[in-house]
Each structure stands twice: as structure tokens, then as C-alpha cells.
N, C-alpha and C positions, 0 to 999 in steps of 0.2 A: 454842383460840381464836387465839393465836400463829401457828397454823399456818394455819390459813383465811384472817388477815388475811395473810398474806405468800403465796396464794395469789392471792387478790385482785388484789392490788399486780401480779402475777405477768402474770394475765389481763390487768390494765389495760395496763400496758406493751405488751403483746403486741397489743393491740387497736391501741394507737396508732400502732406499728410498721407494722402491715399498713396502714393507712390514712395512712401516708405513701408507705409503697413502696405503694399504689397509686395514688395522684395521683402519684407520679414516675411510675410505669409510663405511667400515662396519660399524662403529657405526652409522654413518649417516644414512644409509642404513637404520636400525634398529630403527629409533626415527618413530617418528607418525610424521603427520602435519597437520597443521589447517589453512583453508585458512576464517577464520573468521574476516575476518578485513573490515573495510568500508572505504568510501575515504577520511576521514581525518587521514587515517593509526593508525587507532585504533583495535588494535586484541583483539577479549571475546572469549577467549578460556577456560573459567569457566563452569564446569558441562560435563565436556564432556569426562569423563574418564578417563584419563592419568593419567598411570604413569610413564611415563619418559618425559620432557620437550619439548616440540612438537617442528619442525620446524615451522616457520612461516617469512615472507618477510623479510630483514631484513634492511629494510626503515621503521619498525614500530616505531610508537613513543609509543606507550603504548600498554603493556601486562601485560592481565588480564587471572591469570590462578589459581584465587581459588576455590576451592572446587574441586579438582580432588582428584586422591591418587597418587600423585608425590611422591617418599622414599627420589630422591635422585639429587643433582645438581653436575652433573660433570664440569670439568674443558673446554670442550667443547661445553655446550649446548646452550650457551649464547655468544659464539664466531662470531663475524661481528656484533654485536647491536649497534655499538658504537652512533649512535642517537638515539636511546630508553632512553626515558622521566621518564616514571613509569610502575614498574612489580609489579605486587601483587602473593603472592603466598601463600595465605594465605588459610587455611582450608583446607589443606591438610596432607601430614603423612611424611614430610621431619624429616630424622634422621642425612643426611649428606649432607655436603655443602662442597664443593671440595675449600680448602684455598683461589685459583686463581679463583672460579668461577663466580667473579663478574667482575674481573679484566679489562673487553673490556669496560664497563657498564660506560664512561667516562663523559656522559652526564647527567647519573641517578639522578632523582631528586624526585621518591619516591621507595619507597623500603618498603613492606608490607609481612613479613614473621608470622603474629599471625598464633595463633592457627594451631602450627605443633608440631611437637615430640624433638626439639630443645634441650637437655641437655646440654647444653655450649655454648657459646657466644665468637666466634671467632676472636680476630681484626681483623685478615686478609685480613676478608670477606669484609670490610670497608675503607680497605687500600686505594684503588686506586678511593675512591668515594669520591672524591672533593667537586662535585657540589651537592650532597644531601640533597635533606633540610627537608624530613620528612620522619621519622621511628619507622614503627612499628614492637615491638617484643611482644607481649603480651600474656599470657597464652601459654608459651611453658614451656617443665619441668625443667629448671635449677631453682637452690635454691640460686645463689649464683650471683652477681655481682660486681664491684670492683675490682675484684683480679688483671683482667689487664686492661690495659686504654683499653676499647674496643671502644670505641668512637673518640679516639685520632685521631685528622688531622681533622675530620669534620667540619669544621670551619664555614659552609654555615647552619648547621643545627637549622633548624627552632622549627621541631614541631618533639617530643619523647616521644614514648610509649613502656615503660618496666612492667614488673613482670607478676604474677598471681598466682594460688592456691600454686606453689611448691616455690616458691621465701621467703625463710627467711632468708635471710642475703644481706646486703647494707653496702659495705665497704665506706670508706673514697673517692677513687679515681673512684667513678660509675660513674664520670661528667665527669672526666677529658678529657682536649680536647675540649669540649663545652663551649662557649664561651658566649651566649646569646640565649633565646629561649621564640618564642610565646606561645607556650602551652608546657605541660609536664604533662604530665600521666601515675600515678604509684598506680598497683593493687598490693597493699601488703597487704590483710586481714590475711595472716598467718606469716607477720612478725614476727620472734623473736629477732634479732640482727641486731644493727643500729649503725652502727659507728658518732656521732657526726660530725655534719659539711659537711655529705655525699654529700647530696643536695646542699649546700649554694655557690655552687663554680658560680653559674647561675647568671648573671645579664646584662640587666636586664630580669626577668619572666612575663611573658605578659598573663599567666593565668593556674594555677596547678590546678589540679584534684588529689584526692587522695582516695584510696580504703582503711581504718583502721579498717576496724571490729576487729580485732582477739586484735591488739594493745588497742583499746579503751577499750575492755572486761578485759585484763588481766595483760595488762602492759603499764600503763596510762603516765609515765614517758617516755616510748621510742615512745609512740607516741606525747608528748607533743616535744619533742627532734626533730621531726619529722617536726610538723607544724613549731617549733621554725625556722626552715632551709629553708621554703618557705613563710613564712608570709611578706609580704610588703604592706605600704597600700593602691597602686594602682594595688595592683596584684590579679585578681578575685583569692578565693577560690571555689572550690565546693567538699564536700567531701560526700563517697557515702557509704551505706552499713554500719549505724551506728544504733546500739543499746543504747537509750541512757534510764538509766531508774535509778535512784538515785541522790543523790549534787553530789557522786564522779565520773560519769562519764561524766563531765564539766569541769574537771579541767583542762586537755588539752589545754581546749578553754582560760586559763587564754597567753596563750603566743600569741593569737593573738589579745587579748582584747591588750595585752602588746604593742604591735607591729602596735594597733590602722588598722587593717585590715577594708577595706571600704566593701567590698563586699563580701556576704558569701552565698552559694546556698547548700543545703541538696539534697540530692536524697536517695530516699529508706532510709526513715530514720523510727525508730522505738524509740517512745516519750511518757513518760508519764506527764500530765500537771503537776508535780511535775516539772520534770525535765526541760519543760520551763520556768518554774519561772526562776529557779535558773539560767539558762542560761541568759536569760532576767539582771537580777544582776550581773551579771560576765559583760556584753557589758555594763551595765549599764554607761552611759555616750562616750561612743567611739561613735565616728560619722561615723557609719555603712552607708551608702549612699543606698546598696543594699540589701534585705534579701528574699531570694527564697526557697521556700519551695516546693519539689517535689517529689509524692508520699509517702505519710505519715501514718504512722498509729497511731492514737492515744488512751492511753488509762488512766482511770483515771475518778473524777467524775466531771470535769471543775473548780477546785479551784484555783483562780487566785488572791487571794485579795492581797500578800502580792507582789504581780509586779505592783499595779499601782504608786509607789514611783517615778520607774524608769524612768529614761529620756532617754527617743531617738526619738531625735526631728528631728538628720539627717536624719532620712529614708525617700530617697524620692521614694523608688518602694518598695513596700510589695505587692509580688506573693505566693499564695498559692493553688496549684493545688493535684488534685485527692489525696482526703484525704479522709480516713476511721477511724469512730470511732467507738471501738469497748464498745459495753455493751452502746452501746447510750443511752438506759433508763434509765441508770444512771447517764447521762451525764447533768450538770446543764445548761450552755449554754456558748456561748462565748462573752455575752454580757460586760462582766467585762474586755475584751482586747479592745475595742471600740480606748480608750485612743492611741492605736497602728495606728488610724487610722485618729490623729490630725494633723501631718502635711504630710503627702506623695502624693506628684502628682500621683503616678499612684498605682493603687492598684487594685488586682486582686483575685477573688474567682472562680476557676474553676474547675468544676467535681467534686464537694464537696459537693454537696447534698444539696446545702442551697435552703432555700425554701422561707424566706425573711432574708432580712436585718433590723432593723427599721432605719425610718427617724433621718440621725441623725440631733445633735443640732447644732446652730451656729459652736461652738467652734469644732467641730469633719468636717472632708472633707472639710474645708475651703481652703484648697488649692488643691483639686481634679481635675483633668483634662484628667486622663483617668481610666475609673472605667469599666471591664471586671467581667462580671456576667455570664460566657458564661457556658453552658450544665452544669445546674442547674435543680431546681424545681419550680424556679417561675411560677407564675399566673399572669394574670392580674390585680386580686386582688392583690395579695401580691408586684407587681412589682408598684404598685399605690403605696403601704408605704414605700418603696425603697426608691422611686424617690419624694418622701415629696408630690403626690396627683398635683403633677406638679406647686408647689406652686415658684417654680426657687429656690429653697436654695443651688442648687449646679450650683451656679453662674458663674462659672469658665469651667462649665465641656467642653471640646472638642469632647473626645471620649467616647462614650459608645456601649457597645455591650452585649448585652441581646440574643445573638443565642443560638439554643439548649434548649430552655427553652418552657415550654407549653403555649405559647402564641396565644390569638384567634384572640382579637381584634385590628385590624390595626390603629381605630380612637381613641382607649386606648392610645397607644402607641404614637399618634400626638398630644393627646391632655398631654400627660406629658410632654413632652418633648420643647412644644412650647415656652416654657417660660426660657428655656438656651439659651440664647441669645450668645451663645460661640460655640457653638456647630456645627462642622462640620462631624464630621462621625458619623452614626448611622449604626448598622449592627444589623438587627432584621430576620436572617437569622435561616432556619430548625429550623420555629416554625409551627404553626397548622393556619395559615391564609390562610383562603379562598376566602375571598370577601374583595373588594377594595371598599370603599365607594367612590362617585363622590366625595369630596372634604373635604380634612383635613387639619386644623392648623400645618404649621414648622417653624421651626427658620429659620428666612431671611437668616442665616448662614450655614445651610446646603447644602453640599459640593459631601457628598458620603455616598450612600444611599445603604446598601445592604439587599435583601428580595429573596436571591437565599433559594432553597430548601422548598419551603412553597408547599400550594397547590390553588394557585391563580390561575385561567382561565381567567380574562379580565382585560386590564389596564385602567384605567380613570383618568380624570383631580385631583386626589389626590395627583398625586407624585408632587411636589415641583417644578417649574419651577428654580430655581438656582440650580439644581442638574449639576456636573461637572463628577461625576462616579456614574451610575445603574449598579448593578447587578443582573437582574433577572433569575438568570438559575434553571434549574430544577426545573419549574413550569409545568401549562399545557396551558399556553399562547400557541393562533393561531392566533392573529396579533395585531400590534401594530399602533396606534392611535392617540399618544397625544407627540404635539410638544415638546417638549427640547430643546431649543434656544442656551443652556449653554453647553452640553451637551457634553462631549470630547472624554468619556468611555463606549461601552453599552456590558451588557453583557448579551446573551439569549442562549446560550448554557443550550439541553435538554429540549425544548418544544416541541411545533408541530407545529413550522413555515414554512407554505410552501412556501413563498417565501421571499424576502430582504423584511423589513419595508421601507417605504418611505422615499427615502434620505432629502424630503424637509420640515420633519419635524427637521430634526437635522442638522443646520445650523453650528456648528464648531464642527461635530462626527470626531475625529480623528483613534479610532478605533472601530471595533467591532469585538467581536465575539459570532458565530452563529451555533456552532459545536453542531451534535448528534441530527437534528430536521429532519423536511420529505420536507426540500427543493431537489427537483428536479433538477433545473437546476435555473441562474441567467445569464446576462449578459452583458456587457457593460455600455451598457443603467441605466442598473438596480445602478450599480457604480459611474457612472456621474449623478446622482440625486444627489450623496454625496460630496456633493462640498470641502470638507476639508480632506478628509478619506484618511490613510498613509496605514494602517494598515488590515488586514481581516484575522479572525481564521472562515472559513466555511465545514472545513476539516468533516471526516465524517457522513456525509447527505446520501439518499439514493440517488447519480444522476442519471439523464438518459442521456446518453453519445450521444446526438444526433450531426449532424456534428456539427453545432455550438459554442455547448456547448464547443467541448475536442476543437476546432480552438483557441477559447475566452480561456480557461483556463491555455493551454498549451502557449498561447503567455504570459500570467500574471506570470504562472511559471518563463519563461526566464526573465522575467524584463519588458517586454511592458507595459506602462502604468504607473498611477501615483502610483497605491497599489500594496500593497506588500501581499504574502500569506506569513503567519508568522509561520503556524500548518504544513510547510514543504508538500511538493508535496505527500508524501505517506499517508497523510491522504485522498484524493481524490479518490476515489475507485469506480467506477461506478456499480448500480444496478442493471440496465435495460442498452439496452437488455441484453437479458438472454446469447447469447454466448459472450459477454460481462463482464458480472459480475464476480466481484472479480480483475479488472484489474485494475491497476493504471491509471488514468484518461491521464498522465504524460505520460505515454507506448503506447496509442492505437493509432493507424493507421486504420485510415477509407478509404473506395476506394470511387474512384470515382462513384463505380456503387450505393453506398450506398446514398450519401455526393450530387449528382447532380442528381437524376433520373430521372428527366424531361428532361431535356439535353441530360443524356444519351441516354432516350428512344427516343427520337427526334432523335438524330446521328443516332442510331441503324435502325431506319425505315428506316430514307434515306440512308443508306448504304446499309440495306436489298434492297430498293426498287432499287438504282443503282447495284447492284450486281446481282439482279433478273433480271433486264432488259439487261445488261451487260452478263448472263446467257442464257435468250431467245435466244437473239442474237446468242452467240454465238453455241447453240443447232441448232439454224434454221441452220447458216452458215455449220453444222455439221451434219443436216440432223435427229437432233436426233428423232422431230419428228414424222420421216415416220419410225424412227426405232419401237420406240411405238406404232404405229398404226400398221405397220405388224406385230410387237408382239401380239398386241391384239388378227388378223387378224391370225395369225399361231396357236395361244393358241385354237380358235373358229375351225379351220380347222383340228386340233389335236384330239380335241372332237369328230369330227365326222368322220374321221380317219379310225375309222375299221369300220362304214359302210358304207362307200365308197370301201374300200377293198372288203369286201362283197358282194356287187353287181357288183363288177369287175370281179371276182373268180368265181362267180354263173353261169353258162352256160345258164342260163335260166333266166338272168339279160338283155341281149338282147333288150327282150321288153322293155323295161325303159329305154334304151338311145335312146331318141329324135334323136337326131344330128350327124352328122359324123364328126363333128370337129364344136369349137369355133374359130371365127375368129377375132382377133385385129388389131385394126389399128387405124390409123388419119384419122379425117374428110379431111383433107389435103387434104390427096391420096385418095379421093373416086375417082375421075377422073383418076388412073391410073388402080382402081381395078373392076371399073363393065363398062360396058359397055354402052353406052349411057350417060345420064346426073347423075346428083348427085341423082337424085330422089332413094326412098326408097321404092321403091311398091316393092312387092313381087317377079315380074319376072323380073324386073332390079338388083334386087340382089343375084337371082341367076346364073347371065350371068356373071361370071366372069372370068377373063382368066388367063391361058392360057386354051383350052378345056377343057384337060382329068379334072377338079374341077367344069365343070359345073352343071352333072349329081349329085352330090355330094349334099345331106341338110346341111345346113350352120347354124351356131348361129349364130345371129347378132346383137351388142346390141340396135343399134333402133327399130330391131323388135321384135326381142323375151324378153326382159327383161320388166320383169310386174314394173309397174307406182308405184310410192310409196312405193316399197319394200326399204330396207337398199342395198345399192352398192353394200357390200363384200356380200351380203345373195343371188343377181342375180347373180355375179360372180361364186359363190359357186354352186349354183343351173345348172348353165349353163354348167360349167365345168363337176359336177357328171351324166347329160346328153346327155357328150358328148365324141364321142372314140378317140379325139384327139383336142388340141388346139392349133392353127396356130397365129403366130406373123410376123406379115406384118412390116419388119423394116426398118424405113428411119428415116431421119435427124427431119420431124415430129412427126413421133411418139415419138422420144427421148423426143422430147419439150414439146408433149401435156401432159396437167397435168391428161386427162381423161384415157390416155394408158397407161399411165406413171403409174396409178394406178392400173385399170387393171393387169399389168403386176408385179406391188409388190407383188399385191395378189397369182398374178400365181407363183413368184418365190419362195414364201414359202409353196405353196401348192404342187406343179409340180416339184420343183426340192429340194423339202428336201427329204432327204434317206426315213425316216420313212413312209410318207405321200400314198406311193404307188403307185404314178403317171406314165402313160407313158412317155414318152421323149416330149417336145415339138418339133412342127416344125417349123423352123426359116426360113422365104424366107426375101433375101433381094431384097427389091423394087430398092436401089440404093447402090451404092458403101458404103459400111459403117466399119469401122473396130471397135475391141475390145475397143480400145483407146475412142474412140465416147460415148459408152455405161459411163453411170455414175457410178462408182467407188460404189455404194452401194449395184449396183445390180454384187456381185460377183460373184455368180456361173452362172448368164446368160453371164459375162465374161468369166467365165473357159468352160462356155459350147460350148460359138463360138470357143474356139479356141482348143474344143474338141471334135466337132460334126458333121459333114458335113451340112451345108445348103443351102438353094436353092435360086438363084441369078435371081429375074426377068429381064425378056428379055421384052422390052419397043418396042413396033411396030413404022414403020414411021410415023405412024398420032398421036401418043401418044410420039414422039417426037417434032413434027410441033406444038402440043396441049402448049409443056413445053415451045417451043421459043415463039408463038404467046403472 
């Protein structure tokens, strides 16, 4: 009984077993899979409709799976990942996330859950992730964070992003568990409730970001409460989605004036110059280091008078990009912040529509050294009063970049400039330059020289022989010309170069590249010109994949050689030929018939011609030949076939047979067959014996076949003239090639069924059997040994004749 209950027991277990391995089967069963991964085991399985958690290898180290409509993360789907790096899953419509569903994820080191349907923030889900170091939860719907340490254990965590439109409330304990972190990013514009001290658990903060609109608007306390908790004065601010437009929505800013904040960056900020002043007075005196302006709208009529008191002398970067003012017309100018721009190395107007600058005075950019004017409205005029008429006042400067602007003249721009004697970059890129004069004034200092995006078609001795980086891309340059000795960087990407520029004008080119032009093809040779070159971006060109070419490219792929293709082997796409195009250069296999054709066709002939002659041969040895010629010979006798029959049939055909028989034989046996000498006169060849054939008309072909006809057309002739055809057969006739033929002819005429012949008559001259007869002529085999024939009888003197 002991043994049946533990039998039992045995069964039961077993049952339950299989009916859980099969609802896991079955879920498995049930998932999609994406075999989207490349070899460095990265899976993008984004966009591609799911909604349940695909399988995929599960040696991947990153999965990428936002934007599908995933609802929901069970407790299985992420089961065996345990070396997967980073999963995003962002942009999807996740409502539920299984406690345990991270739990295998021991390696996870980012974790991106924004913008899903999220109402609660689990720790759970966070538990077993150790190694984590950046997370994002942003814009999902929970209102509330703090309640529990959801953060707790992450110890490793770097970089955090929380809140969005439904987040208003920040308890006390939202950090807890965090111990130190590089950035932190928190969208609270509909903040209403802030627990003091929420934030400040962090140190050290290596750079916040913070979203306050809704704070700044209506509860100026809970957001000063706010910066109070992240302000330090090596920890960037940048705060975004700020309306600022009165004295009192500044006052915020007194806790970081307080707290002596070094760097402060705006985005999406809405300002009226009212409300800079007063801003301006509040930092008054903090030694701001940084002040970034981004995306701006200003409005207002430019009154600025009562900020020039202020001091801020520490600003050493003043950026302000893509600014819009609105009611410009009434806008006075912003000549009265000038003062802003007394001590700052670098300083930057960008997408703001300035049209000039004026030249300032000694005491203004006296310590300038990189000055960014870039997708503005300058001129050339207006960039001559900029730039003080090139009179060198901006002594110091390094960088400048004037791209994006309507600039025509290229010897404008050399001749301002030549007098900065500091000056190593210039980037006078996507202006309106067409023409290269032969030669222009630069600063012996000039380093790296960029003039991509113009609309230049020839280069000349104007560019600067100390140039270390050109960039001319996206011109319409078709080749290039002019040495650069210095020269380490070239860039020609998007012209219309059809082949490599000459490596022996650039004597230390360490790289180039030459991508999107109508090179063809390049090679070796072309490479070893360039005595220094590491580096080569030639990737998309139209090539023409000739064998050379994909030998030469495909070995530089693998590593042969001193350069490197750096634009990755999938940009190489060949053009030509056409059953060719579209292949990776990297892919194609060419044959030898393509790749050697002279070789090939050479081999080809002389295997043709030994195979042909290898062929003769062996048709002679086979006879094949006389098979084709009695083919001919049977097709010609087929033809005329029925009327031959016809005159056979006709009772009254008679008259028209000459002959009583045709006679064949060997010159051999004339001696055995007529009587007297060999001679051929008429009454010697009719003395043949034995008697009763003498009375008999005889065809013969020394006498009666007409001179000059075709063989088979006497044969032919002879034959339909005659009522029977006699074969005189010996060991010569076999041999002779003239009976021998003769007798081809007869066998397909005479003895094929259709043809309508009488029998021949076969006499043998000597002892001869079937076996003797050549194997081609078969039915005059089948015939001896199905026919009776007649055995010449040799007299004594025509034996005396054979000994003598």
C-alpha cells in the first residue's frame, strides 16, 4: 500500500508539472519574436507593433522596444536576459508591470519606461537592479511620489528622470536610497505640493534640470523651496518652460543668487525686457560663470537703462540662441546691454536674426576669443562693421564662425580677418560663395578652415597653405589642385569628384573623406600616393564593381593595408553593372568567367580545340563519318524512293533498264573475274565466268559510270537501271575504300525495307564469313547469314595464277 501511495504522489506531481510547462509553453507560444538584432547583439525592435514583449536571443545586450503598444510586462517575458545592458520601453501603453518582472535583469544598466500609462511607481520593480545607473520614468500618469522609497537600494544610479503633466505632489522621501547623481530631471510644471527638503538628499548633483511653469505662475514660494533644494554653485541649472513677465516672477531666483549658482541655462523661456532687468539685479554681483539662453521670446520696448549699474564680470560664456521678438517695431535695440559683453571669452548670437553687430570699443570684447554669429542676417557689409573693417580690435579672437549667414565675398571675409593674429578656426560655411579668387590674405595662424555648403566649383592658391583641417563638402568641386603640405583633415564629401585628388599634394593627409561624389572606382595605387593617410570615408559613390575594384576593396575591408574604411563596409554599394546594383561591394562574388576573360577564352579554345580533335578522332575510330554520309546518301535515295518504285511496278518500265545486273567488286579480283588480262575493253568484260553470266549486260563501273558525275548520283543511276545488283565478295573488297563505298550506298538503298529493292546477289570469290564483314554494315551481316549466296569456284589456272 506504501508503494501505491507513493506512486500516487508520483503521478500527481507529474501531472502538475506538465500543466505548468504547458501554460508556460503556451505563453511562449503566444509572444511574437523579433529577430532584429545585429552583431554586436543589439535588438530595435521599435515600431514594429507589439503588443506583448517579443522574444528575442537572449545573449542580447540591448533592447529597444519603444514605440509599439505593449499594455503589459509579465512576470515571464524578460526571463533568461540576465546580460541585457539597457531596455527602453518607452512610448508605449504599459498599464502593468508584473512586481517580479525585472527581477532576472541583473546586469541592467538602463531602464527607460517614459511616456506609458504608468499610475504608480512600484519599488519592486527596482528591487533586484543593483547595477542601474540611469532612469527614466517621465510623463506617465502618477501624481504622487515619495510615499515609498521607490528608489531604495539603487546605489549605482547615475542619471534620473521623473514627473510630467499629472505629477503634483513631491514628498520628503522621493530620493531616498540615492545617494549621488550626474543629472536629475524633474518635469513638474503642474506642481502643487512640495515637501521641503524633498530633493536635497543628493550630493553630490552634477547637473538638474527642472520643468516650473505652473510653480513660477502661481506659487512662487514652493518653487523657490524647490531651486532652494538643488542650487549649488558647481551644479549646472537649466530650467525650462518659464513664463517670466513682472519684478515678482524673479523672486525664486533670489535662492540661487543666495546659494551663488555659477551656471544657469533657460529653454523655452517667455521674457519681457522688464523682467531682465530685474533679473540682471537679483544675480547682480554672483559670479555667474555661465548664462545660456535658449529659445526665447521676447517682448517689450528694449528698456534697459536701469541694468547697466550691474556687475557681472564673471560671465565667461554668454549664449543666446533662436530668439524671437515680438512687436519688433517697437523694439529700441539692444545696444544698451553691450556692457554684457565686457568680459566674456566666448559669446554667442545664434538664429536671432541679427543683422549687425557694431564695432565695439576697446573696453567691450576685449577678452573675446570665440564669437559665434552663426544663421543670422549678416552681409558682407554689415559683417565688415562687426568685425571693426578688419582693423584687428578683436585681438585675442581664436574662433569665429559666421556660417549660415548671406555671405558673397570670400576676399571680404580674408581680408577681415587677416589681421587676428590668434585666430585659428574660421568656419564660413552655408553662405552664398561662388568664386575663389587666386589668392587671399590669412592669419599665418590659421588652422581649420571650414567653406562646406557654399556653392564653389574650383579651388585655387587662395586657401592658406598652414591649413591643418578643410572642409569642403557640399560644393560642386570636380577636382582638386592645390598642395596642402600641413594638411591632416580633408573633407569633400558631396561634390563631383570622379576620382581620389592627388595624394602628392598632401604630404601629412592623415584623413579624408570623399563620400556622395561620382567616384567610380579608386585603387591601391590611388592610396599609396597618400603617403600618411590612416583613415578613408569613400562610402557611398556610384562604383562600378569591376574585378579589381570589389579584390582591392574587399581586402581593405578585412584590414589589408595601411587604411582603414571608417563609413563601415555598408556604405560601399556598387552601381554598375546593372545585375550588380544595389549589392554591397563587401557581398559580391565575381566568377572567373567575368574577372579573367582573356584566360578564360584562351582555356576555352584549347579545350574546344582538344576536345574537338579528341572528338574527330574518336568519330573516325567509330566510323561516325560514313554514318553521315550514308545518312546523307539514304535521305537523297528516300527522295527518289517512289520513283524508283514506279518504274519497278510499271510493266512497261522494261525499256529503261539498261542492265541485268550491277556488278561490284575490287580492282584486286579483276584477275579472278573476267577472263584474259585486266584490260577494260568491252569484250573482256563481258567474258566472265562462270558461263551461264556471260550472255548477261553487266554495269560496270569503269565503263559505264559518266566522268564527272557525283559517286552516289552513278551509283544511283546504275542501280535504277538495273534488275539486279551483284557483290563479288573477298577479303579486297572489304579493304577497298571504292567497294566499300559503293556498297554503303547499296546498303541503304537495297536493303532498307522502305526503299523497294530486290535482294542482292552476294557471290563469294573466297571463303569469307559474317565476322570479316565490318560491324557497320549490319543488315549485309544479317543478310549472309540469312540468304543463300553463291561461292565462286576458282579453276586450276586461276589457282596456278594465285601461287605464281
Amino acid at each position: 500500500m506504501g508503494q501505491l501511495s507513493s506512486l500516487h504522489h508520483f503521478l500527481f506531481l507529474l501531472f502538475l508539472f506538465s500543466l505548468c510547462w504547458g501554460q508556460r509553453t503556451n505563453q511562449d507560444t503566444g509572444r511574437p519574436s523579433c529577430n532584429r538584432c545585429d552583431r554586436r547583439l543589439s535588438c530595435d525592435c521599435s515600431r514594429g507593433g507589439f503588443t506583448r514583449v517579443p522574444m528575442v536571443t537572449d545573449r542580447a545586450l540591448t533592447l529597444d522596444l519603444s514605440f509599439n503598444n505593449i499594455t503589459e510586462v509579465t512576470d515571464v517575458d524578460l526571463t533568461g536576459h540576465e546580460q541585457l545592458r539597457a531596455l527602453s520601453l518607452h512610448g508605449n501603453r504599459l498599464v502593468v508591470i508584473d512586481p517580479s518582472a525585472f527581477n532576472s535583469l541583473w546586469s541592467l544598466e538602463e531602464l527607460d519606461l517614459s511616456d506609458n500609462q504608468l499610475t504608480a511607481l512600484d519599488p519592486r520593480w527596482f528591487s533586484k537592479l543593483g547595477a542601474l545607473q540611469q532612469l527614466n520614468l517621465l510623463n506617465n500618469p502618477y501624481s504622487c511620489i515619495g510615499s515609498a522609497p521607490v528608489f531604495d537600494g539603487l546605489v549605482r544610479l547615475r542619471r534620473l528622470a521623473f514627473g510630467g503633466p499629472a505629477l503634483r505632489e513631491i514628498q520628503r522621501g522621493a530620493l531616498s536610497g540615492v545617494s549621488q547623481l550626474e543629472e536629475l530631471t524633474v518635469h513638474a510644471n503642474n506642481l502643487t505640493r512640495y515637501e521641503s527638503g524633498a530633493l536635497a538628499y543628493v550630493w553630490p548633483l552634477g547637473r538638474v534640470t527642472l520643468s516650473l511653469h505652473g510653480p513660477f505662475l502661481t506659487d512662487r514660494a514652493l518653487a523657490s523651496s524647490v531651486l532652494a533644494d538643488v542650487s549649488y554653485p558647481e551644479t549646472p541649472m537649466v530650467l525650462e518652460d518659464l513664463y517670466l513677465i513682472g519684478n515678482e516672477s524673479v523672486k525664486p531666483f533670489y535662492e540661487t543668487a543666495k546659494r551663488r549658482v555659477r551656471y544657469i541655462t533657460f529653454r523655452n523661456l517667455f521674457i519681457s525686457d522688464e523682467t531682465i532687468v530685474r533679473l540682471l539685479v537679483v544675480v547682480n554681483g554672483v559670479p555667474v560663470i555661465s548664462f545660456i539662453v535658449d529659445n526665447v521670446t521676447l517682448t517689450g520696448e528694449g528698456r534697459w537703462e536701469r541694468a547697466n549699474w550691474t556687475d557681472h564680470r564673471a560671465v565667461d560664456e554668454f549664449v543666446v540662441r533662436n530668439v524671437v521678438v515680438l512687436d519688433v517695431f517697437k523694439f529700441v535695440s539692444f545696444l544698451q546691454l553691450q556692457f554684457l559683453l565686457q568680459y566674456p571669452r566666448k559669446v554667442s548670437v545664434i538664429n536671432s536674426k541679427a543683422f549687425v553687430l557694431p564695432c565695439p570699443t576697446s573696453s567691450l570684447l576685449m577678452n573675446l576669443q570665440y564669437f559665434d554669429l552663426s544663421d543670422n542676417l549678416l552681409t558682407d557689409m554689415t559683417l565688415t562693421e562687426t568685425l571693426c573693417n578688419g582693423n584687428g580690435t578683436l585681438k585675442d579672437l581664436r574662433v569665429l564662425n559666421v556660417s549660415g549667414n548671406a555671405l558673397k565675398s570670400l576676399s571680404t571675409v580674408s581680408r577681415l580677418v587677416t589681421k587676428l593674429r590668434k585666430l585659428t578656426h574660421l568656419d564660413i560655411s552655408r553662405t552664398d560663395y561662388s568664386f575663389m579668387p587666386q589668392s587671399c590674405p590669412w592669419p599665418s595662424t590659421l588652422r581649420h578652415l571650414n567653406i562646406s555648403g557654399a556653392k564653389l566649383t574650383t579651388v585655387t592658391p587662395c586657401l592658406p597653405t598652414t591649413l591643418e583641417v578643410l572642409d569642403l563638402s557640399n560644393n560642386d568641386l570636380k577636382d582638386f589642385t592645390v598642395a596642402l603640405p600641413s594638411l591632416r583633415e580633408l573633407h569633400l564629401s558631396g561634390n563631383k569628384f570622379l576620382r581620389l585628388p592627388p595624394g602628392n599634394l598632401f604630404l601629412n593627409l592623415q584623413a579624408l573623406t570623399i563620400q556622395s561624389n561620382t567616384l567610380n572606382m579608386f585603387d591601391r595605387s590611388d592610396l599609396q600616393s597618400y603617403k600618411r593617410l590612416s583613415n578613408l570615408q569613400a562610402g557611398q559613390n556610384k562604383f562600378v564593381c569591376s574585378c579589381d575594384f570589389v579584390a582591392f576593396l574587399q581586402s581593405t575591408i578585412k584590414g589589408d593595408g595601411d587604411v582603414q574604411l571608417t563609413d563601415g563596409e555598408e556604405s560601399y554599394v556598387c552601381d554598375s553593372p546593372l545585375y550588380l546594383q544595389g549589392e554591397q561591394v563587401g557581398q559580391v562574388h565575381l566568377s572567373v568567367v567575368v574577372c579573367h576573360r582573356v584566360l578564360f577564352v584562351s582555356v576555352s579554345c584549347g579545350v574546344a580545340l582538344f576536345v574537338g580533335v579528341l572528338l574527330c578522332i574518336l568519330l573516325w575510330r567509330l566510323h561516325a563519318f560514313w554514318y553521315i554520309k550514308m545518312t546523307w546518301a539514304w535521305l537523297k535515295a528516300k527522295h527518289s524512293s517512289r520513283r524508283r518504285q514506279r518504274l519497278r511496278d510499271d510493266p512497261s518500265s522494261d525499256a529503261l533498264l539498261t542492265f541485268d545486273a550491277f556488278v561490284s567488286y575490287s580492282e584486286r579480283d579483276e584477275h579472278h573475274l573476267f577472263s584474259g588480262s585486266c584490260s577494260h575493253s568491252e569484250a573482256g568484260e563481258n567474258s566472265m565466268n562462270p558461263r551461264p553470266l556471260q550472255p548477261l549486260t553487266l554495269c560496270l563501273h569503269k565503263r559505264d559510270f559518266l566522268p564527272g558525275q557525283w559517286i552516289v548520283d552513278n551509283i544511283m543511276s546504275a542501280m535504277e537501271r538495273s534488275r539486279r545488283t551483284v557483290f563479288i565478295l573477298s577479303e579486297n573488297f572489304v579493304q577497298s575504300d571504292w567497294c566499300r563505298y559503293e556498297l554503303d550506298f547499296s546498303h541503304f538503298w537495297l536493303f532498307d525495307g522502305d526503299a523497294g529493292g530486290d535482294p542482292a546477289i552476294l557471290i563469294l570469290l573466297e571463303p569469307l564469313s559474317k565476322d570479316d564483314i565490318p560491324k557497320r554494315f549490319c543488315k549485309l551481316r544479317k543478310l549472309m547469314s540469312s540468304t543463300t549466296y553463291l561461292e565462286w569456284r576458282m579453276t586450276e589456272r586461276e589457282r596456278d595464277g594465285e601461287k605464281e
